[in-house]
C-alpha positions as CSV (number, residue, x, y, z in Angstrom):
1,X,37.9,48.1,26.7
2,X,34.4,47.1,26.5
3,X,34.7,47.3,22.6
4,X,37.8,45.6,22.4
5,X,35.7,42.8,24.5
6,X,32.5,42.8,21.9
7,X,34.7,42.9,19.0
8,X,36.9,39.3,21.0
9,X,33.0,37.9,21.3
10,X,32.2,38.6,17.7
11,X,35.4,36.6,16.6
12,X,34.4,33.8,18.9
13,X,30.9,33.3,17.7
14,X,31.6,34.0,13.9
15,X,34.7,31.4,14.3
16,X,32.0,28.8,15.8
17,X,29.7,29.6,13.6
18,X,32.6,28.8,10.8
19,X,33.2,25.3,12.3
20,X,29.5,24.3,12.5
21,X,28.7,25.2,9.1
22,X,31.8,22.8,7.9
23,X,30.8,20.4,10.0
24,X,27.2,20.3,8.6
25,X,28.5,20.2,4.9
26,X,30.9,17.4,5.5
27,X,28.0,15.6,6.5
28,X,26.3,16.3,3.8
29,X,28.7,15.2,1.4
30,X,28.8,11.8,3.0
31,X,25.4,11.0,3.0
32,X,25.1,12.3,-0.3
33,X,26.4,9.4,-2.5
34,X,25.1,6.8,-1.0
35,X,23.5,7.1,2.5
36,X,23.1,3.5,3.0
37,X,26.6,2.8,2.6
38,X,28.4,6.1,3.8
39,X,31.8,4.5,3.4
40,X,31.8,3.3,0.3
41,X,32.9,-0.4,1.0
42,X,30.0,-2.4,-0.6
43,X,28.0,-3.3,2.4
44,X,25.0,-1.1,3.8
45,X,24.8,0.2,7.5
46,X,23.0,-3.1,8.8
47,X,25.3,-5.4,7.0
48,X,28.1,-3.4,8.7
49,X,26.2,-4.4,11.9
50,X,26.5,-8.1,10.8
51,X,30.2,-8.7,10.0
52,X,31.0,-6.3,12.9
53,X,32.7,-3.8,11.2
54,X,32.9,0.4,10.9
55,X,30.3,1.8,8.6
56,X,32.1,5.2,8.9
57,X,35.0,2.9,8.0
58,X,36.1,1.0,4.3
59,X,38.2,-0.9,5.4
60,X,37.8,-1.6,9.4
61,X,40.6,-4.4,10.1
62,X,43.3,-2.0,7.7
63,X,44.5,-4.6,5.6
64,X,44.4,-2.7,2.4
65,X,41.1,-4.5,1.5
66,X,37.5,-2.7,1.3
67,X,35.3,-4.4,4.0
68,X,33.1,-5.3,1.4
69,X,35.9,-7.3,-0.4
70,X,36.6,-9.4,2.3
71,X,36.0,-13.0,2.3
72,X,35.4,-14.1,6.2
73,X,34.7,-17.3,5.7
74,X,37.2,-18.6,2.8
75,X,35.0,-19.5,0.5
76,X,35.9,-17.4,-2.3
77,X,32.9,-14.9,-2.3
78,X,33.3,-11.9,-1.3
79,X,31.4,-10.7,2.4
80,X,29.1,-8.2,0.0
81,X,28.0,-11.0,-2.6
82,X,27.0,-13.0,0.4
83,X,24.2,-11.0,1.0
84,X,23.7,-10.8,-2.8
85,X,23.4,-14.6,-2.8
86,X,21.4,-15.2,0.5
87,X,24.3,-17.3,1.4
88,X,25.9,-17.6,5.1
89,X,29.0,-15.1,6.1
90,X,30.5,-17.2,8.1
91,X,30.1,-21.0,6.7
92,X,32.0,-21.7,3.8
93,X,29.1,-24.4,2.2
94,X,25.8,-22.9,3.1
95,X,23.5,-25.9,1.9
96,X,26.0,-28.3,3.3
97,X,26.1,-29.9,-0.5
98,X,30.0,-30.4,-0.4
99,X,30.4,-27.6,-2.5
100,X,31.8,-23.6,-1.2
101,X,29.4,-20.6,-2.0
102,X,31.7,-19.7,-4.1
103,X,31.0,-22.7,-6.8
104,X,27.5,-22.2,-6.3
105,X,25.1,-20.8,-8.9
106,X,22.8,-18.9,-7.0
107,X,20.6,-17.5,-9.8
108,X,20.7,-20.8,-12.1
109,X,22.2,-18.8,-14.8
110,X,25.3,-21.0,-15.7
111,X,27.5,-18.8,-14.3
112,X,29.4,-19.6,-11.2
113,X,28.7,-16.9,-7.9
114,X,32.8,-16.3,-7.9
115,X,32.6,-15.5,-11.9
116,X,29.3,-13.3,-12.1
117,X,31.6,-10.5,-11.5
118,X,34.2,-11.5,-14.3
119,X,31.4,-11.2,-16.9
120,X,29.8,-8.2,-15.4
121,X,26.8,-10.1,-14.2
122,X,24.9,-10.2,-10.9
123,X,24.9,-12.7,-8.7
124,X,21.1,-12.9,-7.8
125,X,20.0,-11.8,-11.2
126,X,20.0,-15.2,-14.0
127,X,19.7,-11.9,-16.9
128,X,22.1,-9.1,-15.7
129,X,21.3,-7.0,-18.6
130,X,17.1,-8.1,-19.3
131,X,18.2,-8.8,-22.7
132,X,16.6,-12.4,-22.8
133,X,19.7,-14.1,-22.8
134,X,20.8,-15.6,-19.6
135,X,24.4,-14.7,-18.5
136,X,25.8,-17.9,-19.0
137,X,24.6,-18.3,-22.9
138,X,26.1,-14.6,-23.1
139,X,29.5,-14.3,-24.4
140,X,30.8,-11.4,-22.9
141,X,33.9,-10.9,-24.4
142,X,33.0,-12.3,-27.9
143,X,35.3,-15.0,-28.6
144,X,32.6,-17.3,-29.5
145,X,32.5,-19.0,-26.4
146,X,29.6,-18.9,-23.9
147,X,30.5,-17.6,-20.3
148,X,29.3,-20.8,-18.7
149,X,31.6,-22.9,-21.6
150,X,34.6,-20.5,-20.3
151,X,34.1,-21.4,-16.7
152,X,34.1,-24.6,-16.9
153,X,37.2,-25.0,-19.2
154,X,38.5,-22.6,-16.3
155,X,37.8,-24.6,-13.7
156,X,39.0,-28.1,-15.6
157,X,42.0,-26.5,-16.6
158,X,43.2,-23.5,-14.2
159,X,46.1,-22.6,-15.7
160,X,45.3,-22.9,-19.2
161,X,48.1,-25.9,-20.4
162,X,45.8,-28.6,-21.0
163,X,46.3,-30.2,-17.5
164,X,43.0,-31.3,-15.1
165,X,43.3,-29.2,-11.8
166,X,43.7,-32.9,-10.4
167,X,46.8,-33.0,-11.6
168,X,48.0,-29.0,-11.2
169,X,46.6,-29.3,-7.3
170,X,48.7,-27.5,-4.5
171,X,52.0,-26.1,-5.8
172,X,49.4,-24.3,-9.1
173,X,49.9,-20.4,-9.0
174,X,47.3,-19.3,-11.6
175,X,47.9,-15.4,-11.4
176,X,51.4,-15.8,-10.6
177,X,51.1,-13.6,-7.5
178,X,53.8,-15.6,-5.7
179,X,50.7,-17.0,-3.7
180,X,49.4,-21.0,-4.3
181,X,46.0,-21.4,-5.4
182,X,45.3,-23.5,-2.6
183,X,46.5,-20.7,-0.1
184,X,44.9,-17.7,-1.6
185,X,41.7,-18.4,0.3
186,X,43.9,-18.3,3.7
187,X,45.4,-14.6,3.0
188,X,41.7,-13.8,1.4
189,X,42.6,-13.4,-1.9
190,X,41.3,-14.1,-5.4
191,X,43.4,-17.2,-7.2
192,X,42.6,-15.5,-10.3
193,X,43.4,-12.5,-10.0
194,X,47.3,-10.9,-9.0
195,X,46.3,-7.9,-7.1
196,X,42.8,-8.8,-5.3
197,X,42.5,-5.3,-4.0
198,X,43.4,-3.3,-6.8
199,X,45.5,-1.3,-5.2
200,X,48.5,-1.7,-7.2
201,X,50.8,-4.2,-5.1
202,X,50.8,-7.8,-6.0
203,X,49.2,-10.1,-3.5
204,X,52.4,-12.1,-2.8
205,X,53.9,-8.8,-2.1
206,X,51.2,-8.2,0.3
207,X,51.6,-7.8,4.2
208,X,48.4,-9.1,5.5
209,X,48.8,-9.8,9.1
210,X,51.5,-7.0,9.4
211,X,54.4,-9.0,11.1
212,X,56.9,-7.6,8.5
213,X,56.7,-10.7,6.1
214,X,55.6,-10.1,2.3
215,X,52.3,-12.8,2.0
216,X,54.2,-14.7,-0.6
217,X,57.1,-14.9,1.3
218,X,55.1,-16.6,4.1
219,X,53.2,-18.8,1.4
220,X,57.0,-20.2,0.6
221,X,58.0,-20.8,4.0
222,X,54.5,-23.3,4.8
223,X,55.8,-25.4,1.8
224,X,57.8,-28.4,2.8
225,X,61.2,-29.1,1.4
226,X,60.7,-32.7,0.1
227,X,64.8,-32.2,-1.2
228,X,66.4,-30.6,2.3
229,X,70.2,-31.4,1.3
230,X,69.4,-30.1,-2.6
231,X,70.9,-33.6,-4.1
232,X,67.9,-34.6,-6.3
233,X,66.9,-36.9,-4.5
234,X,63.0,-36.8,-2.5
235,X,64.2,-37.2,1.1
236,X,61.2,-40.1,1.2
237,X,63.4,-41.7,-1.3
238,X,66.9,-41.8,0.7
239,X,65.4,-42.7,3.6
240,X,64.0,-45.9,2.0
241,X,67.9,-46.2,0.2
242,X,68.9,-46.4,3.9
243,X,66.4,-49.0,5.3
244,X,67.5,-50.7,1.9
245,X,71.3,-50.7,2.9
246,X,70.5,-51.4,6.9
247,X,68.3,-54.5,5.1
248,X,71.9,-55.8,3.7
């Protein structure tokens, strides 16, 4: 009996002993990539402790976008180029110049702070690569163009058919994600871009808020029906027909 008992203790202790050691490896293996930012999401510890969310966590609020992706404040830069750009997480014009953090140029390189990514540049940095060259007189993907020409053609013209954004304005859907331009900064989510997150579903098909409604279908149902009876003609304009016909 009292063997059968040491032999029960040495299971115990070796099982223990078992669970401790994989315990200490998993930690290991976290901290090992990067142990700033255990999670992975683009922001450090002590950001994490700024936008309030989980740094054992990528994506805190589960909405199928990396923490460091998020955009709190609208503005069309993402929560972990904030802190790249010294710019303020929750006010969507920093400087109060009239223009979003987004559309600013924090570096002075030509280059936009919502584009830096799209030509592989930083967003503090005016020479990403120290070649000499700032990033907007690069041409990254060497059509002859200079990023900083192709930005601003991008921004006169957003979806490329030779109109002024004046004149494309709220109904424009640049990526065709079934999400306005105007809207996207409401559901977080890039206008030029069709699936923000990368992970393989459109935007549009999105469920953001999780109330069982695809984003795009909820983009449709904000839009107001200027033709309710489906006659081709603006209800605006039969309603002055009537007051025309009362007026008789």
């Amino acid at each position: 009996m009292a063997r059968m008992n040491k032999r029960l203790d040495f299971v115990r202790i070796t099982t223990v002993a078992f669970a401790l050691s994989l315990s200490v490896v998993g930690t290991s293996m976290v901290s090992a990539g990067n142990p700033s930012d255990p999670d992975h999401d683009g922001l450090t510890n002590r950001q994490e402790s700024i936008t309030r969310t989980d740094p054992a966590d990528f994506d805190s609020d589960n909405d199928g976008i990396k923490d460091g992706a998020e955009d709190t404040d609208g503005d069309r830069l993402k929560d972990a180029l904030e802190f790249k750009a010294e710019t303020r997480l929750r006010d969507r014009d920093s400087d109060d110049d009239g223009v979003k953090d987004g559309a600013e140029d924090a570096d002075s390189d030509g280059v936009d702070n919502l584009d830096e990514g799209r030509h592989g540049g930083r967003v503090n940095d005016a020479d990403s690569d120290d070649d000499g060259i700032l990033d907007g007189d690069e041409d990254q993907d060497d059509d002859g163009i200079d990023n900083e020409d192709e930005d601003d053609a991008r921004e006169d013209d957003l979806d490329g058919d030779s109109t002024s954004s004046d004149e494309d304005e709220s109904d424009q859907d640049t990526d065709g994600d079934d999400i306005d331009d105007e809207d996207e900064d409401e559901f977080g989510t890039d206008p030029l871009d069709s699936d923000s997150d990368d992970d393989g579903v459109e935007d549009g098909d999105e469920d953001s808020n999780d109330d069982g409604v695809e984003d795009g279908d909820e983009d449709d149902e904000d839009e107001v029906d200027e033709d309710s009876d489906d006659d081709g003609i603006d209800d605006d304009d039969e309603d002055e027909d009537e007051d025309d016909d009362d007026a008789l």
